[in-house]
C-alpha positions in Angstrom: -31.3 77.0 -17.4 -32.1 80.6 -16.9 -33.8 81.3 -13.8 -34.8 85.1 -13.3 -35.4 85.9 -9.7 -37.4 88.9 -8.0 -36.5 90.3 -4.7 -33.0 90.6 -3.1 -34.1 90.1 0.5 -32.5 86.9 2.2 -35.0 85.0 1.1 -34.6 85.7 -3.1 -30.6 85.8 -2.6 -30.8 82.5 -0.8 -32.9 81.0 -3.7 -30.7 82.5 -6.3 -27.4 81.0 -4.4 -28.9 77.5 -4.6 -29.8 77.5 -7.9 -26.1 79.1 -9.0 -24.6 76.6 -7.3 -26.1 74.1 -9.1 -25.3 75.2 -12.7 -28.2 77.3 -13.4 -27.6 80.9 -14.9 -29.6 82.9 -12.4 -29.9 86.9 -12.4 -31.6 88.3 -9.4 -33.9 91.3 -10.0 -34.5 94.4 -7.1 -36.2 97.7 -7.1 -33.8 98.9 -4.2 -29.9 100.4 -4.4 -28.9 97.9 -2.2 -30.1 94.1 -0.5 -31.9 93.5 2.2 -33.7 96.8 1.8 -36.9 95.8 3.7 -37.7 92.9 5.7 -34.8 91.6 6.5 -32.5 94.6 7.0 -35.2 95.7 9.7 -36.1 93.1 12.1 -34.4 92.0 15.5 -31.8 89.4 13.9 -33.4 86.6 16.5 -32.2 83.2 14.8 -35.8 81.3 15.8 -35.3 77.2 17.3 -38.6 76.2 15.7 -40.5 76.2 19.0 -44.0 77.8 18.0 -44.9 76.5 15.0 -47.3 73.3 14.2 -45.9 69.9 13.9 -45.6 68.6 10.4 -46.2 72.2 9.0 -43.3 74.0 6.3 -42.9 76.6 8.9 -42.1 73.8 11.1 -39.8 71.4 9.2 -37.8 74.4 7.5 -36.7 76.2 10.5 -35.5 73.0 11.8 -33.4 72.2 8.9 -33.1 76.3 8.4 -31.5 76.5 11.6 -28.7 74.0 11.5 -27.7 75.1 7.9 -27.5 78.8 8.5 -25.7 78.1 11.9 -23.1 76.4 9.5 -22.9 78.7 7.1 -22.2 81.8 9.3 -19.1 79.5 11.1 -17.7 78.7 7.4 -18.3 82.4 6.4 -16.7 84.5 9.8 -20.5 86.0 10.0 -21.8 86.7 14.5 -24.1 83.7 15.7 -24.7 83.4 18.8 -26.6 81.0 20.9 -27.7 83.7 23.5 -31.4 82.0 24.3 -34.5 82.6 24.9 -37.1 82.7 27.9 -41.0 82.3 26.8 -42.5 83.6 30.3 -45.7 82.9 32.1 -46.7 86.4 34.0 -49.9 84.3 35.3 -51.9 81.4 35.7 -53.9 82.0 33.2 -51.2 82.1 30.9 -49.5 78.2 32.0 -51.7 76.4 29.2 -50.5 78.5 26.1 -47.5 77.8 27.5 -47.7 73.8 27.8 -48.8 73.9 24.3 -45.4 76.0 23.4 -43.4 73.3 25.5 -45.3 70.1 24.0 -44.7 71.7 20.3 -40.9 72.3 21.1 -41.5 68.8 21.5 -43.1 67.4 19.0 -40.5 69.6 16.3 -37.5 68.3 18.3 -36.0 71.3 19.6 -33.1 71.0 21.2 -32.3 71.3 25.2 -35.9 73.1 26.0 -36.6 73.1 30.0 -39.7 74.2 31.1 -38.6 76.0 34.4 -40.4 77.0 37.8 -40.4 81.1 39.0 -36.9 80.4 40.7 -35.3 78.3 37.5 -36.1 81.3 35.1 -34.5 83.9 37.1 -31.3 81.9 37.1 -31.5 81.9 33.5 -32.5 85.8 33.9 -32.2 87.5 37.3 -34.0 90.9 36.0 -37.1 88.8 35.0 -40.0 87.7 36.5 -42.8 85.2 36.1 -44.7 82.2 37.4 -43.0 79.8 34.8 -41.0 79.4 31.7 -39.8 77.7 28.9 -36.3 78.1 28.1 -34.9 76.9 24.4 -31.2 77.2 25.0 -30.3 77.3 21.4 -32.3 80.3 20.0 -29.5 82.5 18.6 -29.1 86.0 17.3 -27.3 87.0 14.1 -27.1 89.7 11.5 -29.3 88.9 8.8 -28.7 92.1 6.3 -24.6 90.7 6.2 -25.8 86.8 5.8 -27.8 88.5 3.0 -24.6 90.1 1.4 -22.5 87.2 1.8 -25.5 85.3 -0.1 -25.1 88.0 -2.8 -21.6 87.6 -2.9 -21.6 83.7 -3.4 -24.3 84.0 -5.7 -22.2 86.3 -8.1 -19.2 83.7 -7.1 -21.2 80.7 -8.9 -21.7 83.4 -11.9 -25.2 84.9 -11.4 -25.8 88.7 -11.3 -27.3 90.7 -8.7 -29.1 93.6 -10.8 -29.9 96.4 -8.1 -31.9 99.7 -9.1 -34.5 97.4 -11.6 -37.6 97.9 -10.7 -40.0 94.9 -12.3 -42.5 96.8 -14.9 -44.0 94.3 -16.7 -44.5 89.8 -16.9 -45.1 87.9 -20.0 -45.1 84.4 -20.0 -44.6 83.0 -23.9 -44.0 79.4 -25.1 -40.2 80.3 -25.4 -40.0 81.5 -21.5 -40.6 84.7 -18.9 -40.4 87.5 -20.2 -39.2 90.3 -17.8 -39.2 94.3 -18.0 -37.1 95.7 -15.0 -35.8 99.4 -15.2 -34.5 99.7 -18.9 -33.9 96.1 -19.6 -35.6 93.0 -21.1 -35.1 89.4 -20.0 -36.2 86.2 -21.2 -35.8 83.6 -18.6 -36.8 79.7 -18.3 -38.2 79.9 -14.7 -39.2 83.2 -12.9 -39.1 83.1 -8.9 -40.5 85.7 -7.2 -39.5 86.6 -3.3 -40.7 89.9 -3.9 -41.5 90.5 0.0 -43.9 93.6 0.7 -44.1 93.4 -3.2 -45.8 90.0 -3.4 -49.3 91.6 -4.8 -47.7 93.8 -7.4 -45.5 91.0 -9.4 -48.5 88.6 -8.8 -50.8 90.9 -10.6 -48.0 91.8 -13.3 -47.4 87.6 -13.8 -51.4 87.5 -14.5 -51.6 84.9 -11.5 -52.7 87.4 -8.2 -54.3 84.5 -6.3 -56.3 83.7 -2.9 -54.2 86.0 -0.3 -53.2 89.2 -0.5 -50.5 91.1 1.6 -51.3 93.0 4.6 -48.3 94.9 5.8 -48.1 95.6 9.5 -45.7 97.8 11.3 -43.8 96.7 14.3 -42.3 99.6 16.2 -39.6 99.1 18.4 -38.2 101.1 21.6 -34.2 100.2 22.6 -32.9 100.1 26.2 -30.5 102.8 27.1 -27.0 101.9 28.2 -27.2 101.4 32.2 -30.7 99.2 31.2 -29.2 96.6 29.3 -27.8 94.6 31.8 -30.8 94.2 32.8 -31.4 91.6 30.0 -29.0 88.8 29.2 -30.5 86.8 26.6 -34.4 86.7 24.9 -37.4 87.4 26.8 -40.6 86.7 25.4 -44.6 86.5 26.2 -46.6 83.9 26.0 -47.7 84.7 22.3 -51.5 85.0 21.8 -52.9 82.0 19.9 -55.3 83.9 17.3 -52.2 85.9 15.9 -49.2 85.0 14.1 -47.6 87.9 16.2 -45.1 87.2 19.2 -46.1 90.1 21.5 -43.9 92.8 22.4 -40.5 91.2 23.9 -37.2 92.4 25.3 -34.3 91.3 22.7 -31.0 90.8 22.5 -29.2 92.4 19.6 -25.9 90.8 18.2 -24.4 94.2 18.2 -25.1 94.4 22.0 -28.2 96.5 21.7 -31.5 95.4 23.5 -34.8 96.0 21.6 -38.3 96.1 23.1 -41.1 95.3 20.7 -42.1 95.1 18.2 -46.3 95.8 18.4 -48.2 95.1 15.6 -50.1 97.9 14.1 -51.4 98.1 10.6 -49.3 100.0 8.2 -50.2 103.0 5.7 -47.9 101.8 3.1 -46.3 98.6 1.9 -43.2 100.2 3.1 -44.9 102.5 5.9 -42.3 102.3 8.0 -43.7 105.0 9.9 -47.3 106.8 10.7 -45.4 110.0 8.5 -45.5 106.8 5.5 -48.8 107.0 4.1 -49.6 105.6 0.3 -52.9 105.9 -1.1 -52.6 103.5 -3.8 -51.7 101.3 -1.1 -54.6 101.7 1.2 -56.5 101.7 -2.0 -55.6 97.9 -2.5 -55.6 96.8 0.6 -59.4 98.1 1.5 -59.8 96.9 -2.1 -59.7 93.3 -0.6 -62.4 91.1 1.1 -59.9 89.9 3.6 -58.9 93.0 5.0 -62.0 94.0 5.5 -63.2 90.9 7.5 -59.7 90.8 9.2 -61.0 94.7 10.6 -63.9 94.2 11.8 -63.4 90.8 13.4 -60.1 92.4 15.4 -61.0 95.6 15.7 -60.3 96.0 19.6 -57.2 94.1 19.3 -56.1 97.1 16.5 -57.3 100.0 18.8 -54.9 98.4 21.8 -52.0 98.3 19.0 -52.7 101.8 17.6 -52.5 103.1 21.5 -49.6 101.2 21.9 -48.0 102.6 19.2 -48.8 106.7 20.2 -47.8 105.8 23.6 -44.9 104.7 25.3 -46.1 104.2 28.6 -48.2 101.1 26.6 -44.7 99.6 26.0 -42.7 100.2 29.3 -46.1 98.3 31.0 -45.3 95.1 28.1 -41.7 95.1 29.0 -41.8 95.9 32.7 -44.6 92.4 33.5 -41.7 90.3 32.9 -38.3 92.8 33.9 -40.0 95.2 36.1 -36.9 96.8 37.5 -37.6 98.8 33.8 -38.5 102.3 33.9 -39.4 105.1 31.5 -36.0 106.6 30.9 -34.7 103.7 29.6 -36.6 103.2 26.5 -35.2 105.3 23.9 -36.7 105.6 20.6 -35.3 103.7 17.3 -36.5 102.2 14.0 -39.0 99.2 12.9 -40.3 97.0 10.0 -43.0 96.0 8.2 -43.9 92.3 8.2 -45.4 91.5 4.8 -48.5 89.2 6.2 -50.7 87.6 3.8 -54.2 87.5 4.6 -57.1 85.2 2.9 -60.2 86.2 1.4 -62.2 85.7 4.4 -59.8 87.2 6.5 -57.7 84.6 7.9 -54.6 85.5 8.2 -52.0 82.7 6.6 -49.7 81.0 9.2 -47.3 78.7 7.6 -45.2 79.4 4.6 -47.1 79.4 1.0 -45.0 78.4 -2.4 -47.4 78.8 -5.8 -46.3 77.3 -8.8 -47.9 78.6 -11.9 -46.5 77.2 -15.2 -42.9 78.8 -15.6 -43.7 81.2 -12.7 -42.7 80.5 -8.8 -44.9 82.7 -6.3 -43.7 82.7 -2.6 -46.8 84.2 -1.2 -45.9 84.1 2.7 -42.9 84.2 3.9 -43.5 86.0 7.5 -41.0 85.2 10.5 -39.0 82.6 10.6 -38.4 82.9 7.0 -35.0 84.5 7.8 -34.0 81.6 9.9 -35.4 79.2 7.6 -33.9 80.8 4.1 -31.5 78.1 3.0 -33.9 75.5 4.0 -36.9 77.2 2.1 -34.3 78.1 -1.0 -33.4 74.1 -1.0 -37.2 73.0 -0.9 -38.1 75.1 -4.0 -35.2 73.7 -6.0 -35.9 70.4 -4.6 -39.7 70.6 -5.3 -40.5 73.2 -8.1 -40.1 71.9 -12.0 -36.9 73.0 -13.0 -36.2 70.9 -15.8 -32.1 70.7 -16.7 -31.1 71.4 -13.4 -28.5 68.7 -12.1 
């Protein structure tokens, strides 16, 4: 069975691992020099408990299982994991409903140890915060997600497969005898094609013939890191009480395994599939993304809620005022500038934007269309359910 696979984020090299492993002869098609090259080499490394997201949904039920399994697999494999925690915080009254609904879904998913906590019980979890309540899931953990990437990649070429960097996808044909594939300079004819292409989703859609109901919308979250003596102001997570309407979290004070503390990320709509910065601008890309309906309708329903991101992003005074509701011992010398990501978010035609995860299957073809936050955390779970679920026929 060949199985050609396109994207080496976490998400493709985790796909590409469990399919190896089970016999089939899987080669793993990127654009980049190197893995992780977008998504998951640029976010926070927050290892999510599954407290958010709606009972019985994928996002749900794979970050439970995705949880456990990558907490395994970084203990067999030496890679950091650890259980630092996290603090969803109530700044007001207003906020303590959203929050019941947090702690009744932590619930409901089964997550492990989660306290709601009184003003006093949250600043014994972390003194330099403040709030009116909290929910506390003792198990959230931070890892590094670009090396749990490379040791995918390495097991992955362990079991046999290849990991072909520097091949850009050109061209998709689907024949009676396979899937045939065009990357860089080389042709390949494979039995099942899986794409995971990320930020990329659109363009090997449209390539496969098969572009679909959603389209990518790429938004930008910019971060700030604390300096040095501010750090100690922060022990584990610290998070908002996330706005319902959005798939966001809100800007947060996190963690890093390499003892950094981030605060962010905002949300704010990108130039580029990979604008990574207001300096990135594409206009192919803005072309396609005005191009669809979606967008559009996302726009003008949200505008206000874009204008407060766009400020946020020009000004950092907009972020020290996030951070400092719930640490307010913060102040404007210790946010130092540093990098961000682009979260590939797909949006529906009338401008819904697509919570839980979405898995296409057309004939020999695979399309993850959304795979936002906590697809890191979720990665072996998600890899498992496609080979469990998708028609691969000769697999073991």
């Amino acid at each position: 069975m060949r199985i050609g696979i396109i994207g080496a984020g976490i998400l493709g090299l985790a796909v590409a691992r469990e399919l190896a492993r089970a016999g089939a002869e899987v080669t793993v098609l990127d654009k980049e020099a190197h893995v992780a090259a977008h998504q998951t080499g640029h976010n926070s490394g927050v290892v999510h408990a599954g407290i958010y997201y709606q009972p019985g949904s994928l996002k749900a039920r794979l970050c439970r299982d995705g949880v456990a399994m990558l907490r395994e697999y970084c203990a067999e494999h030496g890679l950091p994991y650890d259980e630092v925690g996290k603090l969803v915080i109530a700044a007001n009254r207003g906020e303590l409903p959203g929050l019941r609904r947090i702690a009744e879904r932590a619930r409901e998913n089964r997550v492990p140890g989660v306290a709601e906590l009184d003003a006093l019980g949250l600043r014994e979890i972390e003194p330099g915060a403040v709030g009116i309540a909290a929910v506390h899931s003792p198990h959230t953990a931070i890892t590094d997600f670009a090396a749990v990437a490379r040791a995918f990649a390495a097991d992955v070429a362990a079991a046999g497969g290849a990991v072909r960097l520097s091949h850009p996808v050109r061209a998709i044909r689907e024949t009676s005898r396979g899937v045939e594939v065009a990357a860089g300079r080389a042709r390949f004819t494979f039995d099942r094609m899986i794409s995971c292409a990320g930020l990329g989703t659109d363009r090997i859609a449209a390539l496969a013939g098969a572009p679909g109901d959603v389209r990518i919308i790429p938004f930008r979250g910019e971060y700030y890191r604390l300096a040095a003596p501010a750090r100690g102001l922060v022990r584990g997570l610290i998070y908002p009480v996330p706005d319902p309407r959005y798939p966001f979290l809100g800007v947060h004070l996190t963690r890093r395994i390499d003892g950094e503390v981030l605060v962010g990320p905002n949300a704010v709509p990108a130039l580029a599939l990979e604008g990574y910065s207001w300096r990135h601008v594409s206009a192919r890309d803005l072309r396609d993304i005005v191009a669809w309906p979606g967008a559009r309708r996302l726009a003008v329903e949200h505008w206000r809620t874009g204008i407060r991101e766009v400020y946020g992003s020009l000004a950092r005074r907009a972020f020290l005022s996030a951070a400092r509701r719930y640490v307010p011992a913060l102040a404007m010398d210790d946010l130092v500038g540093t990098g961000g990501g682009v979260r590939a978010q797909a949006v529906a035609r009338d401008g819904r934007m697509v919570d839980d995860f979405a898995i296409d299957v057309r004939g020999r073809m695979v399309l993850v269309r959304n795979a936002p936050s906590p697809a890191a955390t979720s990665s072996l779970a998600i890899a498992r359910h496609i080979a469990l679920t998708v028609p691969l026929p000769h697999m073991p």
